[in-house]
Jmol script that loads the backbone (N, CA, C; Angstrom):
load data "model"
ATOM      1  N   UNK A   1       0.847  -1.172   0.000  1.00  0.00           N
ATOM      2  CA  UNK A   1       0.000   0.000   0.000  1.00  0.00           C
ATOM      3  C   UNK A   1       0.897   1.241   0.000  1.00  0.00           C
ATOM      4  N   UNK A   2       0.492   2.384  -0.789  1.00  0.00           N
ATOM      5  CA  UNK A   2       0.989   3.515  -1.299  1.00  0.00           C
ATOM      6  C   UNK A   2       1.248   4.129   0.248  1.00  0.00           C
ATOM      7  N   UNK A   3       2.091   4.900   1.289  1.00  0.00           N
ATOM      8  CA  UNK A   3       1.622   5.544   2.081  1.00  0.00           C
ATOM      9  C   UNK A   3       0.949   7.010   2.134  1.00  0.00           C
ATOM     10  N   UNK A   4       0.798   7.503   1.205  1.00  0.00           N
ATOM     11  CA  UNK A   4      -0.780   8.512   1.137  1.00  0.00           C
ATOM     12  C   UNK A   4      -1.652   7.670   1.240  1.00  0.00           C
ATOM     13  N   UNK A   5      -1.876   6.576   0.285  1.00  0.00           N
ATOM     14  CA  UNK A   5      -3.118   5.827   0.496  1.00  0.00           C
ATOM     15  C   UNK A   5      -3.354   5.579   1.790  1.00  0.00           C
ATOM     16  N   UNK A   6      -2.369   4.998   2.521  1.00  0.00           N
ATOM     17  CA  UNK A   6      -2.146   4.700   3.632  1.00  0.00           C
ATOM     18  C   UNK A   6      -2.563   5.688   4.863  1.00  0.00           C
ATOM     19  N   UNK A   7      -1.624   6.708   4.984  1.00  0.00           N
ATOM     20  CA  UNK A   7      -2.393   7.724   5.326  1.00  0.00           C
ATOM     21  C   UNK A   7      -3.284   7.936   5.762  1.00  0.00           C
ATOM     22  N   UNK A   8      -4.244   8.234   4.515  1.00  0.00           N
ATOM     23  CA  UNK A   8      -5.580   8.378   4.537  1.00  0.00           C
ATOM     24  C   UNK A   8      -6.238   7.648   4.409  1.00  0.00           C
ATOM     25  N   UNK A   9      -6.628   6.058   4.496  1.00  0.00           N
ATOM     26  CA  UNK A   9      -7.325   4.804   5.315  1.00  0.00           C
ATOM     27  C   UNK A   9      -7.220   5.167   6.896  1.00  0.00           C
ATOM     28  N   UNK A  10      -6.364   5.591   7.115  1.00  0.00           N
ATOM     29  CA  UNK A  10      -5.887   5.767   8.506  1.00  0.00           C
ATOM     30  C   UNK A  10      -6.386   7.341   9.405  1.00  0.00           C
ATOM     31  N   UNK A  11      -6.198   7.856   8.547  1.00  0.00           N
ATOM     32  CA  UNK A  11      -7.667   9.208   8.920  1.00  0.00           C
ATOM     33  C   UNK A  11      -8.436   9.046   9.014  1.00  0.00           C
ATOM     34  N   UNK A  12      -9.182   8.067   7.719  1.00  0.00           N
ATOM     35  CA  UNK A  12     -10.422   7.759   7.904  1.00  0.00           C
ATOM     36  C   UNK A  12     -11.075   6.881   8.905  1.00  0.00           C
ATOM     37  N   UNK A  13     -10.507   5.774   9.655  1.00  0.00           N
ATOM     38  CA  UNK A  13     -10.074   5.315  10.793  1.00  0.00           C
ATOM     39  C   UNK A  13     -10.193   6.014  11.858  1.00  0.00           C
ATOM     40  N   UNK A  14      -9.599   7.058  12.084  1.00  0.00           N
ATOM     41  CA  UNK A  14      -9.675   7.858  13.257  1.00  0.00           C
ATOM     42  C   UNK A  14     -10.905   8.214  13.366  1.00  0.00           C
ATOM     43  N   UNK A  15     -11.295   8.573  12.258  1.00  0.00           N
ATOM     44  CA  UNK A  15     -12.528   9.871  12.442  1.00  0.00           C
ATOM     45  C   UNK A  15     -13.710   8.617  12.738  1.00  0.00           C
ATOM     46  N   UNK A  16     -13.871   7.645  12.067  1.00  0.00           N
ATOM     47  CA  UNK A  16     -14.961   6.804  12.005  1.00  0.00           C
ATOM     48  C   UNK A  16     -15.019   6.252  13.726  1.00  0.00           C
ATOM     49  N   UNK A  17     -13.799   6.366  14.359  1.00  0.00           N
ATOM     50  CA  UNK A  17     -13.317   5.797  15.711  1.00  0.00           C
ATOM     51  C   UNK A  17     -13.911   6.689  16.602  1.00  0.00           C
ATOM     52  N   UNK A  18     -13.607   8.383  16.083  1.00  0.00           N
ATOM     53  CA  UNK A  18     -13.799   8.947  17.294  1.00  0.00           C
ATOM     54  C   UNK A  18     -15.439   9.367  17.230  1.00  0.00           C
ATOM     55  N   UNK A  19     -16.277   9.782  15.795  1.00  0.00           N
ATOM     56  CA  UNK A  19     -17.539   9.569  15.329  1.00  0.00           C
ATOM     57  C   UNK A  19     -17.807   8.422  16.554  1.00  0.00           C
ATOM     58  N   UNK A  20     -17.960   6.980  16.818  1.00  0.00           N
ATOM     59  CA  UNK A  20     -18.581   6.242  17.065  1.00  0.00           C
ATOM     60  C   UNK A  20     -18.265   6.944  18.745  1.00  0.00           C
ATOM     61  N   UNK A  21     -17.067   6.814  19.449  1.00  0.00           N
ATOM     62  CA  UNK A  21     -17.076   7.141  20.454  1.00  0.00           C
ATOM     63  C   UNK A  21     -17.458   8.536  21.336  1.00  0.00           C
ATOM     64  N   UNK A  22     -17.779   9.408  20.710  1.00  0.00           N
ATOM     65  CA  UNK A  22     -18.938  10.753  20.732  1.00  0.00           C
ATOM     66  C   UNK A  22     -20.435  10.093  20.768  1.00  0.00           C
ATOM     67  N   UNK A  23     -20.438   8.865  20.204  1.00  0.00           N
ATOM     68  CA  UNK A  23     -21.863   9.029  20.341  1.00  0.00           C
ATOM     69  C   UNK A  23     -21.987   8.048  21.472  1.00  0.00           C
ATOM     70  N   UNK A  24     -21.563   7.221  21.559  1.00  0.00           N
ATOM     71  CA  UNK A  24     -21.534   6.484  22.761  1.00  0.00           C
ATOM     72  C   UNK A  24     -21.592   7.429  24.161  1.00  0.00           C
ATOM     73  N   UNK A  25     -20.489   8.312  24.121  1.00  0.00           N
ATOM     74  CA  UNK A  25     -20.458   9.095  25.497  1.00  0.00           C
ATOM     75  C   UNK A  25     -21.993  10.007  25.468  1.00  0.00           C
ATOM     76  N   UNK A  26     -21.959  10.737  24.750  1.00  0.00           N
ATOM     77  CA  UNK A  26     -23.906  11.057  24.638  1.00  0.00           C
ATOM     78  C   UNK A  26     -24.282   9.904  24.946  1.00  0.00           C
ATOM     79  N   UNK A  27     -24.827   9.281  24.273  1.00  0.00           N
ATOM     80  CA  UNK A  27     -25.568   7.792  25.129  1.00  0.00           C
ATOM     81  C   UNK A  27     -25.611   7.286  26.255  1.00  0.00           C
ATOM     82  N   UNK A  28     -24.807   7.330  26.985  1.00  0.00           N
ATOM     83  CA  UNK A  28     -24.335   7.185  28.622  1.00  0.00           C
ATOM     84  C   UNK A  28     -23.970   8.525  29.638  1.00  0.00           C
ATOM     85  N   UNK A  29     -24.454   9.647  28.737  1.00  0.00           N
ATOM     86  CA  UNK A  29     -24.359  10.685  29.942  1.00  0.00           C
ATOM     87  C   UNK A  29     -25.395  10.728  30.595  1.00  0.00           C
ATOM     88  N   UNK A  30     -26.390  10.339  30.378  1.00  0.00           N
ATOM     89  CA  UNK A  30     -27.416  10.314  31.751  1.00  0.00           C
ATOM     90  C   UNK A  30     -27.448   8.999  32.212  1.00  0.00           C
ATOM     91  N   UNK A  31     -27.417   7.573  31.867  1.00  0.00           N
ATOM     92  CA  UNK A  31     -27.562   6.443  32.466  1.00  0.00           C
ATOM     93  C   UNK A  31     -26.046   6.192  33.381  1.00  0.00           C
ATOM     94  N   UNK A  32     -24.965   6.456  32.446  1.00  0.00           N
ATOM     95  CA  UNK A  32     -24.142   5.685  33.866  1.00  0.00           C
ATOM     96  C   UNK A  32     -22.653   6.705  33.374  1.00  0.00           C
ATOM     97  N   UNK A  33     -22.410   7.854  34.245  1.00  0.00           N
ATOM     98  CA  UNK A  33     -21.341   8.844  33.834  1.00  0.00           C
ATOM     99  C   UNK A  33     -20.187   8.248  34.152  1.00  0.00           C
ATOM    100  N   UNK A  34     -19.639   6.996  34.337  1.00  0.00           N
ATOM    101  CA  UNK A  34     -18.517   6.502  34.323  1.00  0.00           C
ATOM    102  C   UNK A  34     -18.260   6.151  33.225  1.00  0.00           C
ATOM    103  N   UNK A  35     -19.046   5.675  31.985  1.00  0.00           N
ATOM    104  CA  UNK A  35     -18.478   5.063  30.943  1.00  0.00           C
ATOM    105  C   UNK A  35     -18.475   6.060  29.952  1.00  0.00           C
ATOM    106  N   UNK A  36     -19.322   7.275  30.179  1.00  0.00           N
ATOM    107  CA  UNK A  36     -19.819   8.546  29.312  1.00  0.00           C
ATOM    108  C   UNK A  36     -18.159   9.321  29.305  1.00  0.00           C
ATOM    109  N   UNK A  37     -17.610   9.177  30.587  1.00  0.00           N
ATOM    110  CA  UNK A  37     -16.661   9.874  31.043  1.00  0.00           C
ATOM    111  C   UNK A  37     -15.324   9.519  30.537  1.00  0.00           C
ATOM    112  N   UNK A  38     -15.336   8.232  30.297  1.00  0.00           N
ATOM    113  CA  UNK A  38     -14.637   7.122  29.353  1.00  0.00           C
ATOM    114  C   UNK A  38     -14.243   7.168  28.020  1.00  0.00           C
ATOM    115  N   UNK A  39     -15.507   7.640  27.738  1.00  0.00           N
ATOM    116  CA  UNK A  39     -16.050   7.662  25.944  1.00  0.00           C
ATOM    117  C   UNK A  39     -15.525   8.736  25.734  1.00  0.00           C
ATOM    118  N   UNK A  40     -15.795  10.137  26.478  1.00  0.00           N
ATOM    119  CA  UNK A  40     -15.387  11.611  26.326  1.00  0.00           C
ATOM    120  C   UNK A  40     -13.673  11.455  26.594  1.00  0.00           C
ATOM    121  N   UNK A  41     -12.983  10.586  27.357  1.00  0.00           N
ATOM    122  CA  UNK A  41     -11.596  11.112  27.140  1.00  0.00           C
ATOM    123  C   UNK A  41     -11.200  10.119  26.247  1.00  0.00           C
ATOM    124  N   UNK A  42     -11.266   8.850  25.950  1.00  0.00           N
ATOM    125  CA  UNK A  42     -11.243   8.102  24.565  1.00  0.00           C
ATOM    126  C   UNK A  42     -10.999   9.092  23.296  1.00  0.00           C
ATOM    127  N   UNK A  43     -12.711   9.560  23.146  1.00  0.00           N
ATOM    128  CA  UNK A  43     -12.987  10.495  22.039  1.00  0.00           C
ATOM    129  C   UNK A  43     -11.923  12.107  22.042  1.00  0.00           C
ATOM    130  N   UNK A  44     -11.318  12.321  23.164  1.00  0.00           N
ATOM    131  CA  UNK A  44     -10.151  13.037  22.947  1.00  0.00           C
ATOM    132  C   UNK A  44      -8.705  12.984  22.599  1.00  0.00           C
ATOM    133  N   UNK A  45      -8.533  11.538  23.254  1.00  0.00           N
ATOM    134  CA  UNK A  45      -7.180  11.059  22.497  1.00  0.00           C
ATOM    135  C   UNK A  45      -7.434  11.456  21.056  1.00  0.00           C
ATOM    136  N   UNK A  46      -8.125  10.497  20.815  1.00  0.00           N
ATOM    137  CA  UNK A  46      -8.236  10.074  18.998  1.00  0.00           C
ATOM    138  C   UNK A  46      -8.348  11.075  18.601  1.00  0.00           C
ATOM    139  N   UNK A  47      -9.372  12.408  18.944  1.00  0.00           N
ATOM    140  CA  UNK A  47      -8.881  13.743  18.299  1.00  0.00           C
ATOM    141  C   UNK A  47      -7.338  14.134  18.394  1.00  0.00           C
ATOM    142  N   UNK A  48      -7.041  14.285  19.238  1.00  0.00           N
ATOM    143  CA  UNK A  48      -5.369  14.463  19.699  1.00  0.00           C
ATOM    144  C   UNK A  48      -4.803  14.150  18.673  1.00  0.00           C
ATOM    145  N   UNK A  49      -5.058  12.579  17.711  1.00  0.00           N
ATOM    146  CA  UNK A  49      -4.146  12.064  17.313  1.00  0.00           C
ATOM    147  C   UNK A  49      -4.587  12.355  15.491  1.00  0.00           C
ATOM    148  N   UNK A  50      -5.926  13.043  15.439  1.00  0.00           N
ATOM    149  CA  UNK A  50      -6.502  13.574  14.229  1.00  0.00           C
ATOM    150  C   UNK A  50      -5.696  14.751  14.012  1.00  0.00           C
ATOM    151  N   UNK A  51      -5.578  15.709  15.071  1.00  0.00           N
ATOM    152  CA  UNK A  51      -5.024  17.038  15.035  1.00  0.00           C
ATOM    153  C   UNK A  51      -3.503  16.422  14.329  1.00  0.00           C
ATOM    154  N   UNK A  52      -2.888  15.594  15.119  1.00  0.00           N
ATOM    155  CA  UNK A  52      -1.318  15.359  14.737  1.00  0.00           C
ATOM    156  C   UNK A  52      -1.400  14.884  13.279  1.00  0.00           C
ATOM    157  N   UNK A  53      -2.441  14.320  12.849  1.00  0.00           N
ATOM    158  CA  UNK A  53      -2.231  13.937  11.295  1.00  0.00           C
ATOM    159  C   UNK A  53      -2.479  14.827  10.219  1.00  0.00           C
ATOM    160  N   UNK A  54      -3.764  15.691  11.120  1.00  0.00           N
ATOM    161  CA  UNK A  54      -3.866  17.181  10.010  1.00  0.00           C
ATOM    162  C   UNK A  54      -2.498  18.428   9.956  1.00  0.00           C
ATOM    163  N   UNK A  55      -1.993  18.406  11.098  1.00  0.00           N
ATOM    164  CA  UNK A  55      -0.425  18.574  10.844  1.00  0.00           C
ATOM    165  C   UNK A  55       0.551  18.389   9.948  1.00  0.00           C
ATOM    166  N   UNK A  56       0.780  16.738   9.919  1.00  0.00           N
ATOM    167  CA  UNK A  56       1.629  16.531   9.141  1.00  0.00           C
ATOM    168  C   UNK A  56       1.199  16.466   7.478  1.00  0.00           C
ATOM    169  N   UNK A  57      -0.425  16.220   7.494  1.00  0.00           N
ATOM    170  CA  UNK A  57      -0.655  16.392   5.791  1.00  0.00           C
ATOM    171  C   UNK A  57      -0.330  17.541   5.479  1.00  0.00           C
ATOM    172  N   UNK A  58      -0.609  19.268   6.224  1.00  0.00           N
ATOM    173  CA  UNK A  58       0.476  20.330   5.787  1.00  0.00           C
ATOM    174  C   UNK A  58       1.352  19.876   5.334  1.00  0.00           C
ATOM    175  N   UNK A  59       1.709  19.436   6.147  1.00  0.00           N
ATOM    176  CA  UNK A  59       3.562  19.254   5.795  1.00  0.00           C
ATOM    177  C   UNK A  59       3.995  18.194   4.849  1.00  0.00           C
ATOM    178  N   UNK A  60       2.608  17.385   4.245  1.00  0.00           N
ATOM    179  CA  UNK A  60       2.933  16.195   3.033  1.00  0.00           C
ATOM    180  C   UNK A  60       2.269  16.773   1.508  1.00  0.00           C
ATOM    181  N   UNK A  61       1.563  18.264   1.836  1.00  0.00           N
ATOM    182  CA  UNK A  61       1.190  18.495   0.556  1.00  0.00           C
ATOM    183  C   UNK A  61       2.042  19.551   0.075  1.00  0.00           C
ATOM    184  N   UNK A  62       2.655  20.468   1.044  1.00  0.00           N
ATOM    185  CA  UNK A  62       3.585  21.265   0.837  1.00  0.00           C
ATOM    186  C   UNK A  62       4.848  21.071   0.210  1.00  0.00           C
TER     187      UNK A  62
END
end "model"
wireframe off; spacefill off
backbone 0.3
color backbone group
């Protein structure tokens, strides 16, 4: 596999990852805020790690 292709399977990955885990933490903020609480810092890594890839595509189209 090409790594642009690569890449971007792998963005798309993230986002589909952190998409699912946003909705989960909504889903469990009123029934049980331990796992809501879970879901919400989960769903921040994986942004964390979206931000670091929208970074470096600057720096792969440039």
């Amino acid at each position: 596999m090409y790594p642009k292709k690569q890449f971007y399977s792998f963005k798309k990955q993230l986002k589909e990852r952190y998409l699912k885990l946003v909705e989960k933490s909504n889903n469990y903020r009123f029934e049980d805020e331990v796992k809501s609480d879970i879901a919400a810092f989960k769903a921040m890594k994986v942004l964390e790690k979206m931000n670091r890839l929208s970074y470096l595509e600057r720096k792969l189209t440039v």
